[in-house]
C-alpha positions in Angstrom: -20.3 16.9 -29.1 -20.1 13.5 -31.0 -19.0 10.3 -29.4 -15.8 10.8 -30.9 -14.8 13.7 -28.9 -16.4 12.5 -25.8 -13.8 9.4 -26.1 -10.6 11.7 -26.9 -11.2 13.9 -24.2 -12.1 10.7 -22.0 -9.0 9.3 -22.9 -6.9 12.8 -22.2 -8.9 13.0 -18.4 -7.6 9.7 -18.0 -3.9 9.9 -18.8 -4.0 13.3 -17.1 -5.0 11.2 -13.6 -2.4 9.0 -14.2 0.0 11.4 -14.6 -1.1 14.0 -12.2 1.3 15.6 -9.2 1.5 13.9 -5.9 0.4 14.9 -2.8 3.1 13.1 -1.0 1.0 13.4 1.9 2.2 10.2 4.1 3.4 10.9 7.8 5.2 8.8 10.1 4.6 7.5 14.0 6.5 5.8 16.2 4.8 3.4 18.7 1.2 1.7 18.8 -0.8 3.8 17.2 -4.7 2.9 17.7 -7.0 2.5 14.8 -9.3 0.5 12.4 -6.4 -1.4 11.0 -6.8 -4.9 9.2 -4.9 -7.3 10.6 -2.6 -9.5 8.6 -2.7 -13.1 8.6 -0.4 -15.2 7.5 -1.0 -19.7 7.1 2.4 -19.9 7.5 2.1 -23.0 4.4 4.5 -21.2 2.6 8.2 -23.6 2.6 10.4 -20.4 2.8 11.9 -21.7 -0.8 11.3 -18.1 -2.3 11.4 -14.6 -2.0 7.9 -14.2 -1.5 5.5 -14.7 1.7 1.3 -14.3 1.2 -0.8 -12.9 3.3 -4.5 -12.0 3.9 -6.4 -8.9 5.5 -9.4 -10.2 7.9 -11.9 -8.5 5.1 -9.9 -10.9 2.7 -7.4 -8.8 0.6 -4.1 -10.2 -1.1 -1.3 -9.0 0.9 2.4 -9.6 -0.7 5.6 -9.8 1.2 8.5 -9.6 -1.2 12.3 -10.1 0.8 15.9 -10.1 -0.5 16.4 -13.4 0.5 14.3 -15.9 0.9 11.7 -15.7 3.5 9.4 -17.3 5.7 6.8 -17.1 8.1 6.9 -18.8 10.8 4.4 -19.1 14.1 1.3 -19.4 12.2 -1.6 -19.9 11.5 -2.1 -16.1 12.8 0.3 -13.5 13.0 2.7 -15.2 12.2 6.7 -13.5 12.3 8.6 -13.0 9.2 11.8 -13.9 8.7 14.9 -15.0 6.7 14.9 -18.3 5.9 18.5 -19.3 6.0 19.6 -17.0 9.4 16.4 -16.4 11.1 16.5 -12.6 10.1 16.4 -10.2 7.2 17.2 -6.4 6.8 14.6 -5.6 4.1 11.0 -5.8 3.4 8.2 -5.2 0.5 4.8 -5.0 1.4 1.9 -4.8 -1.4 -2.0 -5.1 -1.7 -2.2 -6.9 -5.4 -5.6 -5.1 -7.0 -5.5 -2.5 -4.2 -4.3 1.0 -2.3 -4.3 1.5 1.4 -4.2 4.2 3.3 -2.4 3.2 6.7 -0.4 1.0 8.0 1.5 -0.3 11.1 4.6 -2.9 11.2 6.5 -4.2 14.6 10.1 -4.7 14.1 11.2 -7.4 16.6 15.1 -7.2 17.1 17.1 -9.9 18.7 19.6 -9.1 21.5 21.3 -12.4 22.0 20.5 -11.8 26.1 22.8 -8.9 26.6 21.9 -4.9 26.6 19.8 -4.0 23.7 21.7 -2.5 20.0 21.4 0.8 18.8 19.6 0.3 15.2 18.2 2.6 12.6 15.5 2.1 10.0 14.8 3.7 7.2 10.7 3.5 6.4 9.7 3.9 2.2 7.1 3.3 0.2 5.3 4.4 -3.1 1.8 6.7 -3.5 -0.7 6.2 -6.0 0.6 8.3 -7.9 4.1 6.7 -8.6 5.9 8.8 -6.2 8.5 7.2 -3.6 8.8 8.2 -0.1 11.0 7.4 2.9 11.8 8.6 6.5 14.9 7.6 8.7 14.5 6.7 12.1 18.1 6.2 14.3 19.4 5.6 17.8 16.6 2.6 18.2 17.2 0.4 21.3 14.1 -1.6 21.5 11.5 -3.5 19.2 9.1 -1.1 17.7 5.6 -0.2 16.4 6.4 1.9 12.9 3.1 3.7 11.4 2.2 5.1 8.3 -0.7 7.2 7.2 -1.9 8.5 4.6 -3.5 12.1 4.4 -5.0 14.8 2.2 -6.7 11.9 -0.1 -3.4 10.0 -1.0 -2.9 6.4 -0.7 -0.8 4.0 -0.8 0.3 0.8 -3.0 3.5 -0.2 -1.7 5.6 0.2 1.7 8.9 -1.1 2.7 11.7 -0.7 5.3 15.4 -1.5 5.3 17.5 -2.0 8.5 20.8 -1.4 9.8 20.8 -5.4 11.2 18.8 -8.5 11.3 14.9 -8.0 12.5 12.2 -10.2 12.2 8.3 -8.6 11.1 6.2 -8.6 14.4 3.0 -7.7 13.4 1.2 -6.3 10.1 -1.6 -4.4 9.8 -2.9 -2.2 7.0 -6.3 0.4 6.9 -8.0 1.6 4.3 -7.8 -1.0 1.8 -9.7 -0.1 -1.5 -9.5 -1.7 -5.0 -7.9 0.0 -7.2 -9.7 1.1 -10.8 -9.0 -0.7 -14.1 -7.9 1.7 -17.1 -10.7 0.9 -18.8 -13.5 1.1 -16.1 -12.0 4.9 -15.8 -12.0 5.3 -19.3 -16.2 3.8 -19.5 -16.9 6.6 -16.2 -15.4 9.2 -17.7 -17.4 8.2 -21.6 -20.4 7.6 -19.5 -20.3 11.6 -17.8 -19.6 13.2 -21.1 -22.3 11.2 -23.1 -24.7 12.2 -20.0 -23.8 15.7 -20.6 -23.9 15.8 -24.2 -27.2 14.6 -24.3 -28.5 16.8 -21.4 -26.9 19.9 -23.7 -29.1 18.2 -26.8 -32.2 18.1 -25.1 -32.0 21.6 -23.4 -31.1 23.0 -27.0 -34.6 21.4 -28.2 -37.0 22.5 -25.3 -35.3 26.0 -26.3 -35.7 26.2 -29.9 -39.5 24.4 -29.0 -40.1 27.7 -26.9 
């Protein structure tokens, strides 16, 4: 095999694990859920002037919070709450690990009640798998604030979750699990070169000891 052909069929292992089925393995929990999870801080230096809120895991990793409106958190440093700027609330969320997958994750939606008997509210939980693939579960009939989990299983992960809500909430708590840099094209692309030009030259040498017999 010549390096030429070890770099097409590099190239065609590659684009086939981009392109590759999902597992759409992701489950959903309601309440606390234990676990190793990375808590997410916020510095709360951010002047609520944007869309956008950054966070960081405690072993260090970019966490983006990306709103409708503009949001803000608020309460820091820590875990701080996130919310709308203008109305104290928002109805939709993005979260994303920059340069990273994850593969579980917990929010706590905090819902006002203005002092009087708690709302019925619904959620509706989504996200997107490694693999490109967008997911989503509908919870209803929700009276209280509550601990919303998502896991990933089977080997999937995760690079983006989100939720959207039938009123104004404000983001509790964030934690993620699981967090794990995500491959460059290329550095694929030099693994996969690197295999086959191991194997070619193990196939050249066997062919000599052989012929040397």
């Amino acid at each position: 095999m010549t390096f030429r052909h070890i770099l097409a069929a590099g190239a065609a292992i590659a684009s086939l694990s981009v392109a590759g089925p999902a597992l759409a393995d992701i489950q959903f929990f309601l309440g606390n859920v234990p676990g190793n999870l990375d808590t997410i801080l916020f510095d709360a230096a951010d002047d609520g002037s944007d869309l956008e809120v950054l966070g960081k895991s405690d072993e260090g990793w970019d966490v983006l919070l990306t709103g409708e409106e503009n949001i803000i958190a608020t309460g820091g440093p820590g875990q701080a709450w996130v919310v709308g700027t203008d109305d104290g609330g928002l109805t939709f969320l993005n979260i994303s690990t920059p340069g990273s997958t994850f593969t579980a994750a917990e929010i706590n939606i905090n819902v006002p009640n203005g002092g009087g008997p708690p709302q019925a509210w619904s959620i509706t939980l989504g996200g997107v798998d490694s693999d490109g693939t967008a997911f989503s579960q509908f919870f209803g009939g929700i009276t209280n604030d509550q601990f919303f989990n998502f896991v990933a299983t089977n080997g999937q992960v995760i690079t983006s979750i989100d939720f959207r809500t039938s009123q104004e909430v404000a983001l509790g708590q964030l934690r993620l699990g699981g967090l794990t840099a995500v491959p460059e094209p290329a550095t694929w692309a030099m693994m996969i070169i690197g295999f086959g030009g191991v194997g070619a030259l193990m196939r050249r040498k066997r062919g000599r000891f052989a012929f040397a017999g």
